[in-house]
C-alpha positions in Angstrom: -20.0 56.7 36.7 -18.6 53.3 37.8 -17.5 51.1 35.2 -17.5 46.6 34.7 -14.6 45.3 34.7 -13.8 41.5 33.2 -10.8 39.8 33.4 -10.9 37.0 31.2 -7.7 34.4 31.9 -7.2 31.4 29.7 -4.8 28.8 30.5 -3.1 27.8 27.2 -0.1 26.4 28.0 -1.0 23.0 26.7 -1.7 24.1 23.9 1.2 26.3 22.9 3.1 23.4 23.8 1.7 21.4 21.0 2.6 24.2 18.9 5.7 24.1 19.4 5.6 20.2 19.0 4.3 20.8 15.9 6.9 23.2 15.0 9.7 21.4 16.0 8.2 18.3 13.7 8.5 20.4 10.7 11.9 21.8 11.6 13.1 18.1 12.1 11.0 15.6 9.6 13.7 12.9 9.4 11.4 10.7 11.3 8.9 10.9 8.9 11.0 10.8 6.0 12.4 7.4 7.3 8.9 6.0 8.3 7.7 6.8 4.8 11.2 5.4 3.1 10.9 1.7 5.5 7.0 2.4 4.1 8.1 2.3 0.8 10.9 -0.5 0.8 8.3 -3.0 2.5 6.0 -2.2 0.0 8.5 -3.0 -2.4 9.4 -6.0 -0.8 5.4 -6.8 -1.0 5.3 -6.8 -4.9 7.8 -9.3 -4.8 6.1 -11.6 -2.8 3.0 -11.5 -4.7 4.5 -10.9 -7.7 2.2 -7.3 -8.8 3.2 -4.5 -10.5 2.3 -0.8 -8.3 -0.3 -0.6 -10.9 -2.5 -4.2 -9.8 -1.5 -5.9 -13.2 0.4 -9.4 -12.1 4.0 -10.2 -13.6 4.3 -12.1 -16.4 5.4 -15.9 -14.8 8.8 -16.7 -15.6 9.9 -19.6 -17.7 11.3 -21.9 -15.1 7.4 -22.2 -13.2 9.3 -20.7 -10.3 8.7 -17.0 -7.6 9.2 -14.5 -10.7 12.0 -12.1 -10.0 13.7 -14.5 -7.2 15.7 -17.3 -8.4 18.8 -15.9 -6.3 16.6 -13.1 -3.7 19.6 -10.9 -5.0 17.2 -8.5 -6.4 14.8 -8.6 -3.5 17.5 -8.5 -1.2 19.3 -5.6 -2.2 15.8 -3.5 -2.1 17.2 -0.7 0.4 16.0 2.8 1.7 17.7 5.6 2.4 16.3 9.5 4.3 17.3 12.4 5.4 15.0 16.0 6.4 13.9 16.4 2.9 13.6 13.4 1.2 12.5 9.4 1.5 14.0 7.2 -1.0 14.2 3.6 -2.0 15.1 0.7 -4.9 18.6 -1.2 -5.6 21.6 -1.1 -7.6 21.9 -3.8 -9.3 23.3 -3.9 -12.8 19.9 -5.7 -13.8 17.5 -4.3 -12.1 16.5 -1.4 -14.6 15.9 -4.3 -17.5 13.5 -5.7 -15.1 11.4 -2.8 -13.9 11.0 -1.4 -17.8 11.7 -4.6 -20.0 13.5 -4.8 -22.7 15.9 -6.6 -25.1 19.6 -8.5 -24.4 21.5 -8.5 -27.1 25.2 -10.6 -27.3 28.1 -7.6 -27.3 31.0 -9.7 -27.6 30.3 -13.0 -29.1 27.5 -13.8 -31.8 25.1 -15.3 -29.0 23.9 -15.5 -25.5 24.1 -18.6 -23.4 22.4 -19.9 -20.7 21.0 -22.4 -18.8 17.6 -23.9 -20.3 14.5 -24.8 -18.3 15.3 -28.7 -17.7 18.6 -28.7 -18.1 20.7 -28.2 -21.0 22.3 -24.9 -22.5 20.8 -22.5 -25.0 22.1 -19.9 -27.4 20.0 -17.6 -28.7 20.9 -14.0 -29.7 18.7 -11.6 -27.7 16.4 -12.7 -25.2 13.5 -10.3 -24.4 12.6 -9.5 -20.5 9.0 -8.8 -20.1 8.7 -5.5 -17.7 7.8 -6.6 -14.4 7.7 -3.2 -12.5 8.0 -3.4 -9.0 8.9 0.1 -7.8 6.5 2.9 -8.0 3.8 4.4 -5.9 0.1 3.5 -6.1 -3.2 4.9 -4.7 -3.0 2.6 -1.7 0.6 3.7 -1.0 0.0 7.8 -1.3 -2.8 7.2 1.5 -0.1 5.1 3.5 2.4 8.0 3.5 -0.2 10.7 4.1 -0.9 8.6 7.1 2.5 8.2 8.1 2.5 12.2 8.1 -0.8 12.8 9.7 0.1 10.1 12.3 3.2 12.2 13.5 1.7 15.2 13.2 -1.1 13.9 15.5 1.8 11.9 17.8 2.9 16.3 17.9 -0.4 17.5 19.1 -0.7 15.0 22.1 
């Protein structure tokens, strides 16, 4: 009885290599985790500028008439990112900043009142001034979908 015989080759070199791209992308994702932590101080950066909250709501104007939030750009400048393999991270350290993101109320410590400079000129003492919140970092919907880009677009950047 003679018998068929098939042999059936299939060249997949190309795409083990992708494989293996892929692999070696989730072995090493400290490029993604600093695209998505740049992503996420330029968004930042963004609120500033037009002065919204990561949840659409605008900032309540300040009482000079002036950019809310940048009288000095120290705040806005010291937005900073920071990654490594297994995390993407981004905000500021300075002293003021929480008061700002949450709100809250300034109270004198150390002498009966505060004093500062008045809209117009002049000085003004009060004893607690209250700071609206005026949340600037956060993640919204539009920012998830920018990071699950980011991903997919290195994973797909893998594959090729």
């Amino acid at each position: 009885m003679s018998g068929v015989r098939l042999h059936i080759e299939v060249d997949d070199r190309h795409i083990q290599a992708a494989i293996a791209r892929l692999i070696a992308t989730g072995q090493n994702p400290a490029p993604i985790m600093q695209d998505i932590a740049t992503y996420g101080e330029n968004s930042t950066r963004d609120r500033f500028r037009t002065e919204t909250a990561p949840d659409g709501s605008q900032w309540k104007p300040n009482q000079r008439g002036s950019k809310t939030l940048i009288d000095s750009s120290r705040l806005l400048d010291s937005i900073v990112s920071d990654s490594d393999d297994d995390f993407a991270a981004w905000g500021t350290n300075v002293i003021y900043a929480a008061i700002h993101q949450t709100g809250g109320v300034i109270r004198a410590k150390n002498k009966p009142y505060l004093v500062f400079k008045a809209p117009g000129g002049g000085l003004r003492r009060v004893k607690q001034v209250t700071i609206p919140a005026r949340p600037y970092l956060g993640i919204n919907d539009d920012d998830e979908k920018n990071i699950v880009n980011i991903v997919n677009r290195h994973l797909q950047e893998a594959i090729r």
